[in-house]
C-alpha positions, 0 to 999 in steps of 0.5 A, a space after each residue: 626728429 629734426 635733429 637726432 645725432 646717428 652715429 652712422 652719420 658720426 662715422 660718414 663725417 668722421 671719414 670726410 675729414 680724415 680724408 680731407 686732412 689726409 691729403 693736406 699731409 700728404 701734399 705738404 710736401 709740395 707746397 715747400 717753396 713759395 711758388 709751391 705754397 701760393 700757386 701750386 706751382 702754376 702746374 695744375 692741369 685746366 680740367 682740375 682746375 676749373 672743376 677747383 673753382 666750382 669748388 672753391 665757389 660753390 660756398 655754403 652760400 650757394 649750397 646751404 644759402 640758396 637752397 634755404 632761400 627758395 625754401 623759405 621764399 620761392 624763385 627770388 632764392 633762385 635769382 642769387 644763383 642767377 646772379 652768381 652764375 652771370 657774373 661768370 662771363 665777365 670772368 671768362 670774356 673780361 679777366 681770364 687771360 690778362 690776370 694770368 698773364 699779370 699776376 705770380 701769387 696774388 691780385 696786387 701783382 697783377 694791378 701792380 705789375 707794371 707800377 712797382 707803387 705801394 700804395 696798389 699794394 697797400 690798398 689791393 692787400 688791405 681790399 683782399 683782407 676786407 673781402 675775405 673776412 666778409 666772405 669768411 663770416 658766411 662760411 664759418 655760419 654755415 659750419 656751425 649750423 651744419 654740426 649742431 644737427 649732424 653731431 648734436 654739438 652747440 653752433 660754436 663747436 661747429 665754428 671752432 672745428 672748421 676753424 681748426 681744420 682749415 687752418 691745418 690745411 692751409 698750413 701743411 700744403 698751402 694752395 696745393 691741398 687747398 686746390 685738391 681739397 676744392 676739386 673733390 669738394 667740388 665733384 662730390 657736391 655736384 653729384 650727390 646733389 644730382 642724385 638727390 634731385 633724382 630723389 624728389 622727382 622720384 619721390 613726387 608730392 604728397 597733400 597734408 591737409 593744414 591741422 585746424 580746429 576751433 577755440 569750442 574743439 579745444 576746450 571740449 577737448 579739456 584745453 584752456 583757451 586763452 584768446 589772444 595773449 599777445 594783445 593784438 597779435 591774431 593768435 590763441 594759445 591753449 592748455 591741456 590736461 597735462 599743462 602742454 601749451 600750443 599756440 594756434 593763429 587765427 585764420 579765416 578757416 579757423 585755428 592753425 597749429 603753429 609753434 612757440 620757440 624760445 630759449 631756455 637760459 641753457 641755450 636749449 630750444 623750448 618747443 611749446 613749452 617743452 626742451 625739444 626732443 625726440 618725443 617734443 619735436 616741431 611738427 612737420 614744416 613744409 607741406 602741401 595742403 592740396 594738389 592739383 585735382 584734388 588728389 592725395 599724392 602723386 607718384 614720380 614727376 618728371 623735371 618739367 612736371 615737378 615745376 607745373 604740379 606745384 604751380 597748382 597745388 597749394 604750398 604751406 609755407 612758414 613765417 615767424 612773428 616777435 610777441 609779448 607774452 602776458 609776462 612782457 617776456 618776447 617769444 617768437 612765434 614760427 606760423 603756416 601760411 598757406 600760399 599758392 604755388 603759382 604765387 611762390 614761382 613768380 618772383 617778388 616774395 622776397 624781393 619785395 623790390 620787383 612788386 613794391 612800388 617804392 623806388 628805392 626798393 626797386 634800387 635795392 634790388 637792381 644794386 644786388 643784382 649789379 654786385 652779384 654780377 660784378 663781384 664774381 670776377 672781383 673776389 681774390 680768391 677766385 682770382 688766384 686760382 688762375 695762377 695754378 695753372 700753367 698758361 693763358 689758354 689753361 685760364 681760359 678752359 678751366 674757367 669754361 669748364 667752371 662755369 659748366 659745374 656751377 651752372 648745373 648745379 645751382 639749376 639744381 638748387 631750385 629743385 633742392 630748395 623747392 624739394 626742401 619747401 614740401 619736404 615737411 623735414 623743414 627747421 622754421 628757425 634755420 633756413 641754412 639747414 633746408 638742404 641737408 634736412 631734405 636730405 635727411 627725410 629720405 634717410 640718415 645715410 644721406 643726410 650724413 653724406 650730404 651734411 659731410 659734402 656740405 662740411 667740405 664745401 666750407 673747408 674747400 671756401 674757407 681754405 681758398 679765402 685763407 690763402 687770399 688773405 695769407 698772400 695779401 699780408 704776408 706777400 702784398 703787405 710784408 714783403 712789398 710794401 713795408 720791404 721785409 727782405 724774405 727768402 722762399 723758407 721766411 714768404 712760407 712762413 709768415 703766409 703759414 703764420 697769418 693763416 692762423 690768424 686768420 683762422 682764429 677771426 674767422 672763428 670768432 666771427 662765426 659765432 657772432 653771426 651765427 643767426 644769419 641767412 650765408 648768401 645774405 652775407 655774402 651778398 656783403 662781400 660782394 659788393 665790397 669786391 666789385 665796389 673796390 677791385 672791379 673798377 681798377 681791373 677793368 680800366 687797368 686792362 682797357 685804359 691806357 690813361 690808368 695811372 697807378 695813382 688812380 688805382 690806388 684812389 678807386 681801391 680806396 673809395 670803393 671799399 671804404 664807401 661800401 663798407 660805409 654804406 653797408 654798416 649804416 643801411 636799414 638791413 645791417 640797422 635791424 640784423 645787426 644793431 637790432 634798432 628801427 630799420 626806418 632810422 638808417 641814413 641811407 636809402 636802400 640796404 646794397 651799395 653796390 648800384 651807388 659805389 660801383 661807379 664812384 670807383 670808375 668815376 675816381 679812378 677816371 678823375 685821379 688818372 687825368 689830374 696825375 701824370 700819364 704812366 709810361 708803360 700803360 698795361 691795356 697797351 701791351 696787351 693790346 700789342 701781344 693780342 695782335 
């Protein structure tokens, strides 16, 4: 079964957490003063810190979304680790230095810092706010789809529990437990996933030949055939003797077996007609129907062989398709298709932008890319890390070493998702669990280790993006834009307070967006932090004509017209709205490629029309490089 609660992974689980919460209690005590709760003190060491960045960054988008990606749809998966892992050497060549040298708590005092403007801090707090909760929605997706198989409970328990946890977390130690929280995080998933990896090498290919028949096999088996049910939809459903409905597609070979999921008014999931259970379970997702010399398995592959034996083999991948039963109820039919390898290791399945010959699909995807690119070194809380550690060279070394980590694990994303695309373990209704049901047809042991890693990977990103989003309203809004005269004991507090606030929204969001794929959301926050931080960063630290007016205008217009952008486009119009794609007024779904430059265009227009600061920051740092 998919989804069977084992009380050995309960236990693992259970484990994690404590430990997890063990740590926050016992680093409170250290996270007292304000320096303490949002900087750690500026005294974790580099190494720590940068192995704290993976962790922080290495989201359920990267691990449950990325993986899940590949497994549904080949190497165009693949390209969002690409792009997440690129945007990394603007961070280290562009940003690094200059934000430690800048900042003290958050991203406003480093574009601030040589202002004093409220209206920086009102913008940068209001962008931070707008970036984290987008950023939060995945992450909190992610939780509740991986409880549900793990402890058997509803998505929105999931939700809630991370919630609850993060939150103390962030409350009893702030960005000190926040950062130990992301270094063992962080470690325990580039691990386990190596150790996994070594698994399906070891455990190479095996061929299941696709289950067909014919319309005359089932009813000489006593099945009722109905041909197509669904007007003209390709499919043929039959009846047993016993009253069990299948579904079959229509193929040239034949008949293939395929599912009909529904939900029941309970919120139970409907298998052919049936709740699923242990005896009434999806049949095996994922497989391949042929092998290279036509042999039936293949024993332990090597890490190039793995890629060159699915290359020629034939993979079955899944699709679904909406149909109208005879009673005009909508079902969601979830269908093989049998695929080559070469096919799904060559980019385009997703992306239909890399293939398509419509211009604006080439667009969308060139405005991902761009934002996945850009929007690493845009995120706040990313970008607050580099105030724990002590100086500007510790910045520098913990961001090598992060990017160490994250590229060696999201290489190993392509042999997880691709391991998870002939595992046959799939859930053809969750992409986000292809990971940890990988896991799970090795053994349960496993799958409780790696659902638990998993669970701390949202904890160590949720808390990172609590803490950005405490700082901008407790010390960027409250202390110094609206003035509210605070000591050390009040900055905690109202940073503490807004965590719970915060917490309780991105519990809430959680459950709203519970059916979408995480690196497809994050994609949201990307672009929303490279249309609005990216540009005043940049210009901030390389033109001296950059005027606080400028900042605070760029801020604006990129946030505002990339929200804008995303709210009206085809993938928001469908996912979200659930009306026609073709309606949307714009005329591809990612902004980034069109707001991007509207933030460097704005910040360049308001800094001319407004007098020349007379302390420009890319001045002084370029006085102190020399």
């Amino acid at each position: 079964m998919l989804y069977e609660t084992s009380i050995a992974a309960v236990a693992i689980f259970g484990a994690f957490v404590a430990a997890v919460l063990g740590l926050s209690f016992f680093l409170g005590r250290k996270g007292q003063s304000a320096k303490g709760y949002y900087a750690a003190h500026g005294q974790i060491h580099w190494a720590v810190n940068g192995v704290a960045f993976a962790g922080d960054y290495l989201s359920a988008a990267s691990f449950l979304g990325i993986c899940g990606m590949i497994a549904f749809s080949g190497y165009d998966g693949f390209l969002y680790s690409i792009g997440y892992l690129a945007g990394w050497i603007v961070a280290l060549f562009v940003i690094a230095e200059p934000i430690k040298r800048l900042g003290k708590f958050t991203f406003a005092d480093a574009l601030d810092s040589r202002f004093n403007s409220r209206g920086i801090k009102l913008s940068v707090a209001i962008s931070t706010l707008v970036v984290s909760v987008f950023y939060l929605i995945p992450q909190m997706v992610g939780a509740g789809a991986l409880v549900t198989p793990l402890l058997g409970l509803p998505h929105y328990v999931g939700v809630i529990i991370v919630g609850v946890v993060v939150t103390l977390i962030v409350t009893t130690a702030g960005m000190v437990s926040t950062t130990w929280v992301q270094f063992i995080k962080g470690s325990l998933l580039v691990f386990f996933c190596a150790i996994l990896t070594v698994m399906i090498l070891m455990r190479g290919f095996h061929a299941t030949p696709l289950e067909t028949t014919t319309a005359d096999a089932l009813r000489a088996a006593g099945s009722t055939v109905v041909d197509k049910p669904f007007g003209d939809k390709p499919y043929v459903k039959s009846v047993d003797a016993q009253g069990v409905e299948s579904i079959w597609r229509v193929t040239d070979a034949g008949l293939v077996a395929t599912q009909t999921v529904a939900t029941a008014a309970d919120g139970a999931k409907l298998v052919n007609g049936k709740p699923q259970s242990k005896e009434n379970d999806l049949r095996p997702v994922g497989t391949i129907s042929a092998l290279p010399g036509g042999v039936k398995e293949t024993g332990a592959v090597g890490p190039t062989g793995f890629f060159s034996t699915l290359n020629d083999s034939t993979i079955v991948t899944w699709s679904s398709d909406k149909v109208a039963a005879a009673d005009g109820a909508a079902i969601t039919v979830y269908y093989p298709v049998p695929k080559p390898g070469s096919e799904l290791l060559t980019p385009g399945q997703k992306f239909k932008g890399l293939k398509s010959e419509k211009f604006t699909d080439k667009l969308d995807f060139i405005s991902l890319m761009l934002a996945l690119f850009c929007g690493t070194a845009s995120l706040p809380h990313i970008l607050i890390r580099y105030y724990t550690v002590k100086d500007q060279a510790s910045a520098r070394k913990s961001t090598i070493v992060g990017i160490a980590a994250i590229g060696f694990f999201y290489v190993l994303t392509l042999y997880l998702g691709l391991g998870a695309m002939t595992s046959g373990a799939m859930d053809p209704t969750s992409s986000n669990m292809a990971a940890p049901l990988l896991a799970h047809s090795f053994n349960d042991t496993l799958f409780a280790i790696i659902s638990a890693i998993a669970f701390t990977t949202v904890l160590g990103t949720v808390s990172g993006l609590i803490m950005a989003g405490s700082g901008a309203v407790a010390h960027d809004l409250c202390e110094n834009f609206l003035r509210i005269p605070m000591d050390d004991h009040k900055k905690v507090l109202y940073g503490k307070t807004v965590a719970v606030f915060l917490g309780i929204g991105a519990m809430i969001l959680g459950v709203l967006f519970k059916k979408f794929n995480v690196s497809f959301l994050v994609g949201w926050a990307f672009n929303i932090a490279a249309s609005a931080n990216l540009p005043a960063l940049v210009m901030l630290l390389f033109w001296r004509r950059t005027t606080k007016q400028g900042i605070t205008a760029a801020v604006f217009v990129g946030m505002i017209s990339s929200l804008a952008w995303i709210l009206l486009s085809g993938d928001t119009y469908d996912k979200v709205y659930g009306w026609d794609k073709a309606d949307s007024i714009v005329p591809f779904s990612q902004p980034g490629l069109v707001t991007i430059p509207l933030g460097f265009i704005t910040l360049i227009v308001v800094s001319l029309l407004t007098p020349k600061p007379e302390h420009p920051v890319a001045e002084e740092l370029a006085e102190s490089a020399e």
